[in-house]
MARBA-984317 format. One record per residue (C-alpha): residue in three letters; x, y, z. Coordinates in Angstrom, 3 decimals, decimal comma. Example, Ala and Ser with C-alpha at 12.3 -4.5 7.8 and 13.67 -1.06 7.14 Angstrom:
BEGIN
NODE resn        x        y        z
NODE  ALA   12,300   -4,500    7,800
NODE  SER   13,670   -1,060    7,140
//
This chain:
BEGIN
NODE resn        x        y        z
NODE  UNK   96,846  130,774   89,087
NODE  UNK   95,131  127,924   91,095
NODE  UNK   96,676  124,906   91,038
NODE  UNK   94,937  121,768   89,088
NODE  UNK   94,815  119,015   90,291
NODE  UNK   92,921  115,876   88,552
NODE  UNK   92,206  112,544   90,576
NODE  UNK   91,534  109,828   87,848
NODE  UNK   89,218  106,935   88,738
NODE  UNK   86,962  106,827   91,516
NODE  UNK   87,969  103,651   93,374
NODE  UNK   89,597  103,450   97,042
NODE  UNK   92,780  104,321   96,497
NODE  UNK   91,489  107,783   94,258
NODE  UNK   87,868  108,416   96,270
NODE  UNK   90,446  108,538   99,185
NODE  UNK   92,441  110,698   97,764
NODE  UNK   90,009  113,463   96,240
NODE  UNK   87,924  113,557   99,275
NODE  UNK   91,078  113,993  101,434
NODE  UNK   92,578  116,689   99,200
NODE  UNK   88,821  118,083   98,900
NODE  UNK   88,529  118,418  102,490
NODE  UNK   91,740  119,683  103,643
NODE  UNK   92,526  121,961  101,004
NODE  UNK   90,957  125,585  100,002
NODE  UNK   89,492  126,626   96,724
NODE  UNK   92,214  129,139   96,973
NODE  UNK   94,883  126,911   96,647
NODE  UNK   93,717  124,327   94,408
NODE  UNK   90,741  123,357   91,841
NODE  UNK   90,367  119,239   92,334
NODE  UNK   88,386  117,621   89,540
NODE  UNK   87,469  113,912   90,259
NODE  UNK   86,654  111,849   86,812
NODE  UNK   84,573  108,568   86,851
NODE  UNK   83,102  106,379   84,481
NODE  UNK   80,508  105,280   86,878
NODE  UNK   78,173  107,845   88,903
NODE  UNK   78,355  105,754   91,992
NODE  UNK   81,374  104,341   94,286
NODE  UNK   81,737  100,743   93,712
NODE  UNK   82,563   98,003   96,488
NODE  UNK   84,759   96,066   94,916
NODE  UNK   85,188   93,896   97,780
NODE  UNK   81,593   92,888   97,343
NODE  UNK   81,428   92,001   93,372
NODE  UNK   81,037   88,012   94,272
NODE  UNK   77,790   89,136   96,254
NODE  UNK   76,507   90,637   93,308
NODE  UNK   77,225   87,754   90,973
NODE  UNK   74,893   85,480   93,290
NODE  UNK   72,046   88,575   93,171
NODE  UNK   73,014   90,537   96,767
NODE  UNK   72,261   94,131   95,604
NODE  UNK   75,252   96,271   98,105
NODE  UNK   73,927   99,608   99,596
NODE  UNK   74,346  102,631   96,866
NODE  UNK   76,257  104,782   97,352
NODE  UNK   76,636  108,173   94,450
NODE  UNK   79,703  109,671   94,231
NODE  UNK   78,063  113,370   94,904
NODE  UNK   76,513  112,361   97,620
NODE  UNK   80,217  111,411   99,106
NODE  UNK   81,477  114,545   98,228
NODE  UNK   78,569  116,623   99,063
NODE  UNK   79,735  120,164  100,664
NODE  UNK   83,223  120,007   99,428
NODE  UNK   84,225  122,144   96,359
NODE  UNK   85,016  118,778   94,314
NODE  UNK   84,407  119,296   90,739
NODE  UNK   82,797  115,536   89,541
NODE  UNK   82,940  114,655   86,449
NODE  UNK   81,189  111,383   85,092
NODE  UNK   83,027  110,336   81,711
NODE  UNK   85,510  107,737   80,885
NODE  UNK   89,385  108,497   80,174
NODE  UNK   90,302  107,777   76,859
NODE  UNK   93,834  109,025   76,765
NODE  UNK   96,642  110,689   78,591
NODE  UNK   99,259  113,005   77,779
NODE  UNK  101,654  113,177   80,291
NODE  UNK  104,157  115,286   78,090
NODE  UNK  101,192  118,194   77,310
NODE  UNK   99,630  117,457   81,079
NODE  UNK   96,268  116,438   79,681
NODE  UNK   93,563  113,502   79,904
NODE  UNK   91,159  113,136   77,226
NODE  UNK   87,451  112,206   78,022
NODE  UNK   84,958  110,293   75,807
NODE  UNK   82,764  113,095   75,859
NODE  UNK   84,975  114,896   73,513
NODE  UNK   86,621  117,410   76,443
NODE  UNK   90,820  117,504   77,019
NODE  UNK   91,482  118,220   81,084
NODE  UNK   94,578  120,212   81,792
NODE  UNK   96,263  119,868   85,160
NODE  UNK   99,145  120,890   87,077
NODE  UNK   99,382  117,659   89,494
NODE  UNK   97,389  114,415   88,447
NODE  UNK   96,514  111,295   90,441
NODE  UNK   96,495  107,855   88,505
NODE  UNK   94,022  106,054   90,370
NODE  UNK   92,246  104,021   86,917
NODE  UNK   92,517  100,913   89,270
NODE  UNK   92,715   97,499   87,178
NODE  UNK   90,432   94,635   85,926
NODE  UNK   90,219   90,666   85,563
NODE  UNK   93,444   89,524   83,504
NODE  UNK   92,755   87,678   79,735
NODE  UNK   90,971   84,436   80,136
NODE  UNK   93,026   82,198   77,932
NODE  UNK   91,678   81,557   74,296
NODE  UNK   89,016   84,503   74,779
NODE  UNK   85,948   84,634   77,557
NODE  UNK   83,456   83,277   74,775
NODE  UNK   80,095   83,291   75,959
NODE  UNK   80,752   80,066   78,588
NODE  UNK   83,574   82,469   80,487
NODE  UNK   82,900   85,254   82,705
NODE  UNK   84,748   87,240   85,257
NODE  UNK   83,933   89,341   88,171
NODE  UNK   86,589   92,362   87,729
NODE  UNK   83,634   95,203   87,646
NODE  UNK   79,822   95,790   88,107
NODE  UNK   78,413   94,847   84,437
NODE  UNK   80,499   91,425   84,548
NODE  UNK   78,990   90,348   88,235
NODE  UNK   75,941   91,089   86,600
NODE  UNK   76,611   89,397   83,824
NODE  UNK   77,693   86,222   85,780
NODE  UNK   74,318   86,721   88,279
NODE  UNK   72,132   86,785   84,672
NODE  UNK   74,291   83,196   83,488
NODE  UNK   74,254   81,601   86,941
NODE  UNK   70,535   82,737   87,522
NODE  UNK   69,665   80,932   83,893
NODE  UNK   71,382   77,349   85,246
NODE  UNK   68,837   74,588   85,669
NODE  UNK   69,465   72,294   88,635
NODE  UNK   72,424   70,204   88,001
NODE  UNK   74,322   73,039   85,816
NODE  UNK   78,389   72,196   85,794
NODE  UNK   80,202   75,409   87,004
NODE  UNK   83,654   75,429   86,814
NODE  UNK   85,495   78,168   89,163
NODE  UNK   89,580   78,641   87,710
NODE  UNK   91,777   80,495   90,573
NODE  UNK   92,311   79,575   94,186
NODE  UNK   93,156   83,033   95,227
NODE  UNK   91,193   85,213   97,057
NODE  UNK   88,570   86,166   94,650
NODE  UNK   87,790   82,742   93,426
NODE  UNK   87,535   81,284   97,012
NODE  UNK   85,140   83,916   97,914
NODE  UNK   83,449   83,602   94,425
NODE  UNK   83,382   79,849   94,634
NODE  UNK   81,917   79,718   98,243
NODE  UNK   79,397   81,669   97,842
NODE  UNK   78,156   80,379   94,659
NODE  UNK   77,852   76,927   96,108
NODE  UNK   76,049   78,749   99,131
NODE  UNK   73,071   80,358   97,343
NODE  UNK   72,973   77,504   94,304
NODE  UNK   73,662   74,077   96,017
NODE  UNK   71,366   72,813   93,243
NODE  UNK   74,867   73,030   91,357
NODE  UNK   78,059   70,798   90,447
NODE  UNK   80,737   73,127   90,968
NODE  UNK   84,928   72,683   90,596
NODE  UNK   87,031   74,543   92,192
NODE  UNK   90,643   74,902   90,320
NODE  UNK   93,885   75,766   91,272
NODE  UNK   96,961   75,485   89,756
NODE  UNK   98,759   76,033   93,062
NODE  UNK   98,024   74,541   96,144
NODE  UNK   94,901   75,727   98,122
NODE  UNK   95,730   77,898  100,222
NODE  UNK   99,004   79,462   99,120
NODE  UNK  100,192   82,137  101,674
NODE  UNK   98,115   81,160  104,103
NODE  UNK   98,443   79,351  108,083
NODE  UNK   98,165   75,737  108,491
NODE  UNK   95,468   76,061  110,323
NODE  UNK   93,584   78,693  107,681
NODE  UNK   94,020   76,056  104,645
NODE  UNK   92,890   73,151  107,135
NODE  UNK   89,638   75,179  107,309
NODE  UNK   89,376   76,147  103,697
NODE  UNK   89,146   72,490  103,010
NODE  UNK   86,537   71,696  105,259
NODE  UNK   84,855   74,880  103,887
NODE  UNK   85,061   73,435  100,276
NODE  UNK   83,963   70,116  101,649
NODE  UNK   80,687   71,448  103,562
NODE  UNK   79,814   73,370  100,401
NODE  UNK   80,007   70,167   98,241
NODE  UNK   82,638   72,290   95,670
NODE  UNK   85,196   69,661   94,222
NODE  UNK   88,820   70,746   94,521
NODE  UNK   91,029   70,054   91,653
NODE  UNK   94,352   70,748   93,065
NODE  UNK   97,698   71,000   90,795
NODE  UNK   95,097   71,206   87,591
NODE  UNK   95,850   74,703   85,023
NODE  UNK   93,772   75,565   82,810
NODE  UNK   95,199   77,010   79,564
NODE  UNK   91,822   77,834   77,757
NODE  UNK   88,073   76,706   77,284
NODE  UNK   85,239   76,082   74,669
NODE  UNK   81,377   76,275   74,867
NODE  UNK   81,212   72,502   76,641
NODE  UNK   84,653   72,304   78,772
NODE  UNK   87,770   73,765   80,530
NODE  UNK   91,251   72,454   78,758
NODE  UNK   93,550   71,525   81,156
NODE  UNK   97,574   71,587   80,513
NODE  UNK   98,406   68,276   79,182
NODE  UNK   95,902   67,714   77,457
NODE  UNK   92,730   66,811   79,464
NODE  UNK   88,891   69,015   79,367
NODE  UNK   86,110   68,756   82,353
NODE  UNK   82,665   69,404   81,384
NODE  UNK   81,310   72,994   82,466
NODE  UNK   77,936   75,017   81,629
NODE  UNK   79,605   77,800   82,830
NODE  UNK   83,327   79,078   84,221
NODE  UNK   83,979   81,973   86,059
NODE  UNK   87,518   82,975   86,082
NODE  UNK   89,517   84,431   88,899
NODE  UNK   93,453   84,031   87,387
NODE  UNK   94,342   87,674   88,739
NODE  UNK   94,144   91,336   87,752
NODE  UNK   96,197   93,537   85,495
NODE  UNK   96,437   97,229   86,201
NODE  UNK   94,971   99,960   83,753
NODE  UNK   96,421   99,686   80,284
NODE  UNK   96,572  103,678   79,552
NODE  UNK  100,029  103,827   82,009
NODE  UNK  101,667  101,505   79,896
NODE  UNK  100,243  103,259   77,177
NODE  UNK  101,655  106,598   78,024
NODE  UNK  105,101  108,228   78,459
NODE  UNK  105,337  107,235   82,244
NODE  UNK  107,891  104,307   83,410
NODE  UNK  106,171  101,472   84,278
NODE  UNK  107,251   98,178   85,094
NODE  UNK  107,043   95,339   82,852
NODE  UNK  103,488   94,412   84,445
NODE  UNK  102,204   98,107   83,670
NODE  UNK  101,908   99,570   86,789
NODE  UNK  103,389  102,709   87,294
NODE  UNK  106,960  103,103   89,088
NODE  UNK  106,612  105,468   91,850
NODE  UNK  108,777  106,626   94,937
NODE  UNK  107,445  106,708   98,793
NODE  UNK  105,361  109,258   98,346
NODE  UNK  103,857  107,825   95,402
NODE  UNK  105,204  110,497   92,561
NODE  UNK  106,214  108,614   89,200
NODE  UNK  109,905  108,490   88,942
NODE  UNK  109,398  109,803   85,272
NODE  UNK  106,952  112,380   85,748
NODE  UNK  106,538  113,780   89,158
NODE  UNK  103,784  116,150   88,733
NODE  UNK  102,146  112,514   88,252
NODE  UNK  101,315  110,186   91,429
NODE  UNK   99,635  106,781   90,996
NODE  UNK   97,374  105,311   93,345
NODE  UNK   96,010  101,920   94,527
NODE  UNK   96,143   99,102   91,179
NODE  UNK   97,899  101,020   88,756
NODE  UNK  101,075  101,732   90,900
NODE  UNK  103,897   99,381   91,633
NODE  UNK  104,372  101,123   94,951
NODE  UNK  107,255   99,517   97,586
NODE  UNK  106,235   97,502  100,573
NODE  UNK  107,431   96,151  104,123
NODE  UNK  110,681   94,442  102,866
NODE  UNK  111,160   95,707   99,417
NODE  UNK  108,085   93,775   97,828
NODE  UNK  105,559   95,436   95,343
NODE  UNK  102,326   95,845   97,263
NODE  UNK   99,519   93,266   96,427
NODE  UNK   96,581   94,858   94,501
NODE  UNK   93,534   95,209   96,900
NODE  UNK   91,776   97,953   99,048
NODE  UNK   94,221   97,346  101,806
NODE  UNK   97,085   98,666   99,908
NODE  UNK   94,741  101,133   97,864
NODE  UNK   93,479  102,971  100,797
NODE  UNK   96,683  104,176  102,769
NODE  UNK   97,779  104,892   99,581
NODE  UNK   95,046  107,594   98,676
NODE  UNK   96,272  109,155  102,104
NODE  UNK   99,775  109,147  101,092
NODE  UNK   98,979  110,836   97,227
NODE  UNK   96,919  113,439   99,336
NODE  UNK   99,574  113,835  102,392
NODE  UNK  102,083  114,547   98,774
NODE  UNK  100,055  117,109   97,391
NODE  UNK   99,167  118,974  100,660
NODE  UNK  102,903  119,410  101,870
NODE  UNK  103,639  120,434   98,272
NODE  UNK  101,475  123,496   97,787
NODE  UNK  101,964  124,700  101,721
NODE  UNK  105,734  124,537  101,517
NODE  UNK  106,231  121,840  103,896
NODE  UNK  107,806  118,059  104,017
NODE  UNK  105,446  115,440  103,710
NODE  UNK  105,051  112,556  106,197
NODE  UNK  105,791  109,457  104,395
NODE  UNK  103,996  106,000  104,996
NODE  UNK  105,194  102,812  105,820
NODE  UNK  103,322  100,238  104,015
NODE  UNK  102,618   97,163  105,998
NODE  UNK   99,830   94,789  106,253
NODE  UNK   97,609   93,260  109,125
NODE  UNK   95,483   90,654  108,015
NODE  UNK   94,150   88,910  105,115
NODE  UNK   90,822   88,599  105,091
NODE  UNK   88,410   86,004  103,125
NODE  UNK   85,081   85,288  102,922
NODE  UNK   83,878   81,678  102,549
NODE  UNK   79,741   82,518  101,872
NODE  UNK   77,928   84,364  104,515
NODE  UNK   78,039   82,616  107,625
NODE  UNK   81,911   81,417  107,547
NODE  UNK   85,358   82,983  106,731
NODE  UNK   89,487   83,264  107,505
NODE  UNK   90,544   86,150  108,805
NODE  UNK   94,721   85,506  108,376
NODE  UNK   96,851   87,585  110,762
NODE  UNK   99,760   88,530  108,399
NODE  UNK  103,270   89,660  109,178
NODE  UNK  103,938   93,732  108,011
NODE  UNK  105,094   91,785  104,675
NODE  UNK  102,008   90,172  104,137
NODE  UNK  103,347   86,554  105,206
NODE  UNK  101,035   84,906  107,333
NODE  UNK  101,408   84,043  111,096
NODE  UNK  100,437   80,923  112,491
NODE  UNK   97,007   81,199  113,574
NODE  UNK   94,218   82,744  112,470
NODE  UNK   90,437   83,295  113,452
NODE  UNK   87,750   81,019  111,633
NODE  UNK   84,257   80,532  111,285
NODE  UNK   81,256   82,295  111,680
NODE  UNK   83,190   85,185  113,724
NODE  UNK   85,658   85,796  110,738
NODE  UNK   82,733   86,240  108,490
NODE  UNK   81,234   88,674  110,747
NODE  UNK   84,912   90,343  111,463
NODE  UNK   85,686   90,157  107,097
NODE  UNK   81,863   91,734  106,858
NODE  UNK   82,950   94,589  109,280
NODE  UNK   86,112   95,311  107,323
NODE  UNK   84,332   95,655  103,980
NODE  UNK   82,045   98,106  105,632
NODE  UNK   84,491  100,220  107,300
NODE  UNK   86,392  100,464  103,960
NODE  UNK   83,564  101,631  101,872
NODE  UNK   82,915  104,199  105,195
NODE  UNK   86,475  104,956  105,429
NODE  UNK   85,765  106,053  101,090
NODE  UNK   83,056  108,533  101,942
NODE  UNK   84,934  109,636  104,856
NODE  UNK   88,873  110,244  103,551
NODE  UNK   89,797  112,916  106,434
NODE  UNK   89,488  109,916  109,100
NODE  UNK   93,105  108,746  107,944
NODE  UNK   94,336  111,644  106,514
NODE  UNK   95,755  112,160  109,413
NODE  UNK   98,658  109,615  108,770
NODE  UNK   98,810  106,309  110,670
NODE  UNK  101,032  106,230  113,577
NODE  UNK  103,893  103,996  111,332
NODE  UNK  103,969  106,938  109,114
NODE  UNK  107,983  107,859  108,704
NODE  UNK  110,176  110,684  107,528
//
C-alpha cells in the first residue's frame, strides 16, 4: 500500500516541506496531501505591510505546486487523532495517514482583558486587515498605542508612523528597547523611533485595556483610539490538545530530525515544534527557524521510505533582521545561538537587504527542492 503522508498547514515550515517531499518523491512510494485553510501562501513576514494597506504579490497554493502529484486540500483542521492516525476537517471528511507533518504554525498570544473592539493584532491576514480598516478610519490626530518592543511591534510601529504621520503613536515595552540586540542596532532604533515622531515608553507593561485607554501595571492608563498588540505568539492549540507530548508552552517535543518523542510517525514543523537549537535553546518562532525545518521533516521522511539514514541539521542562526518602514532597517549579525554580535548594518541598505530576505523566503516556499539538498552544517 502507498504510504500517506499528510502535511498540515501551509506556512514555511509545511509549504517547504510538501513541496520538497512532492518533488523528490514518486507517486509510487507515497500519496502527500497538503491541507490549508487559506487557498493562497501567506507572507507572514509582510502582515505589518498589509495593516498600513500594501497589498503583497499573490501567490495560490496550486499554482506553487503546479506539476507535482500534491493532493491540495483547502479546509480547516478541526481535530487530530494521533492514537487512530487521523485529522478531521470542517468539511465533514476524517484524513488517514501513515506519517503526518504538524506544521498548523501559531497566532498572536491573548491580549490581556480581551481584544474588545479598541485591540487588534496582526497574527494572520483577516486581523492586518482588520487593523488597515481601524487605522484607515482614524481622523488626523487619532492616539495609537503599539504594546511589544519585539520584532513585530517595531516593524508594526515604524511603519505605521511612516504611512500615517498625521498620528500620535506610543510605542511600549516592558523590556528595554532593543533586547538582544548590538549597541550599535538599539542606538539606531532610537533614532528610528525619534525620526518617526513614535513616543517610547520604556519599562511601562500593560496588563489590559478599555475602549478609551491602555492600563498600565501599577495602576496608571494612557489615552488610545486604537492599540495594536504585539506581546508574542503561541503555537497551535490542537498539539496540546492531542495525545502528543508537548511542552508546557504547547509546542510539540521533537528529536533532531523533528519526529515527536511520543508519536514518531508524527513530525512537527516550524511554530508548533519546540525543536533544539545551537546550544541547547528552543528555536525562536519565525521563518528562519521554520524553513530549514521543512527541509529537515522532508530529509526524515525521504531516508525513511528508501531505507537509508537521514542527514540531520544543525540549527543555527545568521542574522536578525528588522524592518523600521520602507526606507530604513537593522539587519543584526547574530551568533549560531541567535546572540547578537557587535555590529550590524543600518539604514536604508538594511531595508533593502531585510526586503531581499523576505523575498527569497517566500521564493525559497514555491521552490522547496533549492534546500532540500541539506545545508552544508547539516550533521550525522
Amino acid at each position: 500500500m502507498t504510504h500517506r503522508i499528510l502535511v498540515l498547514g501551509a506556512g514555511y515550515a509545511g509549504a517547504i516541506a510538501a513541496g520538497s517531499l512532492a518533488r523528490c518523491l514518486r507517486p509510487s512510494e507515497a500519496r502527500i496531501t497538503l491541507v490549508n485553510a487559506a487557498p493562497d501562501f501567506v507572507e507572514r513576514v509582510r502582515l505589518h505591510e498589509r495593516a498600513v494597506g500594501r497589498e503583497p504579490r499573490r501567490r495560490p497554493l496550486d499554482a506553487m505546486f503546479a506539476g507535482t502529484p500534491l493532493d491540495l486540500r483547502i479546509a480547516r483542521v478541526d481535530g487530530l487523532d494521533v492514537g487512530a492516525r487521523q485529522v478531521s476537517l470542517d468539511d465533514g471528511t476524517d484524513l488517514p495517514y501513515d506519517s503526518l507533518v504538524l506544521g498548523l504554525g501559531s497566532s498572536s498570544a491573548p491580549v490581556p482583558g480581551g481584544a474588545g473592539a479598541l485591540a487588534h493584532t496582526v497574527g494572520d491576514t483577516a486581523s492586518a486587515l482588520r487593523l488597515r480598516d481601524d487605522l484607515s478610519a482614524l481622523p488626523a490626530g487619532g492616539r495609537v498605542s503599539v504594546v511589544g518592543a519585539g520584532l513585530t511591534g517595531l516593524e508594526l510601529a515604524t511603519e505605521i508612523a511612516e504611512s500615517r504621520p498625521d498620528l500620535r503613536l506610543t510605542l511600549h515595552t516592558a523590556r528595554p528597547l532593543g533586547t538582544g540586540l548590538s549597541t550599535p542596532a538599539v542606538r539606531h532604533l532610537h533614532r528610528a523611533l525619534a525620526r518617526l515622531g513614535i513616543a517610547l515608553r520604556e519599562g511601562e507593561r500593560v496588563e489590559g485595556m478599555d475602549e478609551e485607554s491602555v492600563h498600565l501595571e501599577g495602576g496608571g492608563r494612557r489615552p488610545a483610539d486604537l492599540v495594536a498588540w504585539s506581546g508574542g505568539f503561541v503555537p497551535s492549540p490542537l498539539a496540546a490538545a492531542s495525545a502528543l507530548d508537548t511542552h508546557a508552552d504547547g509546542r510539540v517535543l521533537v528529536d533532531r530530525s523533528l519526529r515527536s518523542l511520543s508519536h514518531p510517525e508524527v513530525l512537527a514543523v516550524g511554530d508548533v515544534a519546540r525543536a533544539e537549537g545551537n546550544g541547547g535553546a528552543p528555536l525562536r518562532m519565525s521563518c528562519a527557524s521554520g524553513m530549514p525545518m521543512g527541509w529537515q521533516a522532508a530529509e526524515t521522511l525521504v531516508a525513511e521510505l528508501r531505507g537509508r539514514r537521514a542527514r540531520r541539521m544543525t540549527f543555527a542562526y545568521v542574522t536578525q533582521c528588522i524592518s523600521l518602514g520602507r526606507r530604513d532597517g537593522v539587519i543584526q549579525p547574530v551568533h549560531a545561538d541567535d546572540s547578537p554580535r557587535r555590529t550590524a548594518l543600518t539604514g536604508r541598505a538594511a531595508a533593502l537587504a531585510k526586503e531581499s530576505v523576505c523575498r527569497s523566503a517566500a521564493w525559497g516556499a514555491a521552490h522547496p527542492t533549492f534546500g532540500y539538498s541539506v545545508p552544508a552544517s547539516a550533521t550525522r
